[in-house]
C-alpha positions as a printed NumPy array, in Angstrom:
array([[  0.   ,   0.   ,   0.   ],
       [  1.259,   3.724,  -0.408],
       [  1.669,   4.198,   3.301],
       [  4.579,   1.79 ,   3.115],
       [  6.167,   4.765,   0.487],
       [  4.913,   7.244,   3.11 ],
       [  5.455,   6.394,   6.424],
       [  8.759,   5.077,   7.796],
       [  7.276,   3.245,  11.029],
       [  6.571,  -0.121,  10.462],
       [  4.453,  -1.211,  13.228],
       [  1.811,   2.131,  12.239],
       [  2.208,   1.109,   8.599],
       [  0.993,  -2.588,   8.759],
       [ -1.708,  -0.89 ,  11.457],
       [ -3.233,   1.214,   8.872],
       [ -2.831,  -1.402,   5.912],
       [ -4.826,  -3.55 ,   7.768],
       [ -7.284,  -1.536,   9.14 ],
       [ -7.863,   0.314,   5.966],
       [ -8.509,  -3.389,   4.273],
       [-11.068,  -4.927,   7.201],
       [-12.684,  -1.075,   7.117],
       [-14.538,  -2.411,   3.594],
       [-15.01 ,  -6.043,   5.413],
       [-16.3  ,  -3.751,   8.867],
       [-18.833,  -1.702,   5.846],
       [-20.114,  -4.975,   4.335],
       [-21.191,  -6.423,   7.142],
       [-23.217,  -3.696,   8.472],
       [-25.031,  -3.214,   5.365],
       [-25.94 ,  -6.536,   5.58 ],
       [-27.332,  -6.122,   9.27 ],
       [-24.703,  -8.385,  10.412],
       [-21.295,  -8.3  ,  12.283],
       [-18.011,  -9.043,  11.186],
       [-18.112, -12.237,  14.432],
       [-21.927, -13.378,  12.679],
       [-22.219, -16.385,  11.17 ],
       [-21.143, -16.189,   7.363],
       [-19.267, -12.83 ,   7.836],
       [-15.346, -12.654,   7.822],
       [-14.392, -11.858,  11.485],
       [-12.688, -15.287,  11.932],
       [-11.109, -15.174,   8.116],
       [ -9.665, -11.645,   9.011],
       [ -7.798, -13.296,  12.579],
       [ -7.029, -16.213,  10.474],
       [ -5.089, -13.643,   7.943],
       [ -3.889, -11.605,  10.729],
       [ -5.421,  -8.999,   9.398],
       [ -7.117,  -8.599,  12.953],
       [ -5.954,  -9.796,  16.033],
       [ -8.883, -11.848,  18.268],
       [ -8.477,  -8.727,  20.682],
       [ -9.553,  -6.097,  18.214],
       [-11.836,  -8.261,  17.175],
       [-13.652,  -8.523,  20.538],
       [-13.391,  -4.957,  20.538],
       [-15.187,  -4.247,  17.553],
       [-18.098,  -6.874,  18.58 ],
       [-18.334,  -5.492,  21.336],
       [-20.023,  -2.383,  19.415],
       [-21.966,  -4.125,  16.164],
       [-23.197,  -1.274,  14.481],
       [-20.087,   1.128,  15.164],
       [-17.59 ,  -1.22 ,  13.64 ],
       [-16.693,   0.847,  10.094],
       [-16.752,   4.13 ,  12.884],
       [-13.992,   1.864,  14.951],
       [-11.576,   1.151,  11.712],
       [-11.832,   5.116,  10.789],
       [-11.126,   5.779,  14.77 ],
       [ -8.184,   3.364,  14.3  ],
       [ -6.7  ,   4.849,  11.236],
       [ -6.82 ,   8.769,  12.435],
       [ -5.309,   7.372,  15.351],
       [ -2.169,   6.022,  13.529],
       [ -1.97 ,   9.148,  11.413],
       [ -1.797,  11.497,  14.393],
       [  0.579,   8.981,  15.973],
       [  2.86 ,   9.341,  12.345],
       [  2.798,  12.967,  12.407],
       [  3.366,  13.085,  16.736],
       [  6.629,  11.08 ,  16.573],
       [  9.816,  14.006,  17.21 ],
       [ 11.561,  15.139,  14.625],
       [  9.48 ,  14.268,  11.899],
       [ 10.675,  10.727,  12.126],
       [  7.662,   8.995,  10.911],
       [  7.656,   9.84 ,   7.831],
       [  9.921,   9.301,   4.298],
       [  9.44 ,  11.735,   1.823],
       [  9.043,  14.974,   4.181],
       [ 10.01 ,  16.193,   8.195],
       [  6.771,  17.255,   9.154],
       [  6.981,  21.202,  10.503],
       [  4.08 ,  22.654,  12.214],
       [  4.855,  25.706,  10.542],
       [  4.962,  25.068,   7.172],
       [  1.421,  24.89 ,   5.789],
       [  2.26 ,  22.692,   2.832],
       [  2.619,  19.596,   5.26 ],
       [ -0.088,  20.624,   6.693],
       [ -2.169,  20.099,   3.911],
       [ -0.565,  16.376,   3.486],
       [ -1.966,  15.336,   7.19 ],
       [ -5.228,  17.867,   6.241],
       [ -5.838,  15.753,   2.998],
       [ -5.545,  12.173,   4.787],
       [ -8.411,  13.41 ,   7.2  ],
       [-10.405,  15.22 ,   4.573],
       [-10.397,  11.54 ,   3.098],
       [-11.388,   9.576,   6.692],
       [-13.904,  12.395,   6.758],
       [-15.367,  11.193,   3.339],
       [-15.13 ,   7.772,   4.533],
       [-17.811,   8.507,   7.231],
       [-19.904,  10.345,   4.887],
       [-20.263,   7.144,   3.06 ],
       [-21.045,   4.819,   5.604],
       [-23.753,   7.088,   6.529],
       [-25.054,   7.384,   2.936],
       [-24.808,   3.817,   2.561],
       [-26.803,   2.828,   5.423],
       [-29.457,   5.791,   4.361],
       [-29.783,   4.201,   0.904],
       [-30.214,   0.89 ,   2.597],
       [-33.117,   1.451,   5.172],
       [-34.839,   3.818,   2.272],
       [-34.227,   1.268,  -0.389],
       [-34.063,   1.82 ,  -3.892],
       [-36.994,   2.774,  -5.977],
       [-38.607,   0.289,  -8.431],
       [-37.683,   1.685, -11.514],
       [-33.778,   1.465, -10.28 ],
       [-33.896,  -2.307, -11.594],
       [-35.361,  -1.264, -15.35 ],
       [-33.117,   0.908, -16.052],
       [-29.999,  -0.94 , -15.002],
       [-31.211,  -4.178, -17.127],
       [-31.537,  -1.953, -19.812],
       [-27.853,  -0.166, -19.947]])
């Protein structure tokens, strides 16, 4: 993933790989009214490919219908913890300097995008308790 070109700490890198990949699993699952420990969902898959550990997987169940919020929680986290390490240390490419508003916009463009991330969740679940109107299936058989 491009954090690995980012970011030069590797335990917050393979944090936020991971949590950025079961984020989509976390999503699926809730829009099917499920959890990622219900039956037919990929909790135990994800520990299996140690993608999760069994902790932060008792974690998450331990809130059903907040796991997507948890992953997004998980991966600001990391991100402030990348640009709080002295010196500038946890990144590659630049030193990080409070002062200079062009890495600013760098750690203000990663949470514009967690930002976005919410906003879909919440659209997704909207479009999902709403449903879609009849006339959706027509006109997709007939593109």
């Amino acid at each position: 993933m491009m954090n690995r070109r980012w970011f030069n700490h590797e335990e917050l890198q393979d944090q936020l790989s991971r949590f950025i990949v079961v984020y989509s699993y976390a999503c699926k699952s809730l829009l099917r009214g499920k959890t990622l420990t219900s039956e037919g969902e990929d909790g135990t898959e994800l520990v299996r490919k140690g993608l999760l550990t069994k902790r932060e997987l008792q974690i998450m169940h331990s809130s059903p219908s907040w796991q997507p919020h948890f992953c997004l929680d998980v991966i600001r986290e990391v991100i402030v913890k990348l640009h709080m390490i002295p010196g500038g240390e946890g990144l590659r490419i630049v030193r990080i300097d409070d002062n200079n508003k062009i890495h600013g916009q760098l750690f203000r463009c990663l949470d514009n995008t967690l930002k976005d991330m919410n906003t879909l969740i919440g659209n997704c679940i909207r479009v999902r308790a709403s449903g879609l109107p009849a006339s959706y299936d027509a006109i997709t058989m007939t593109s």
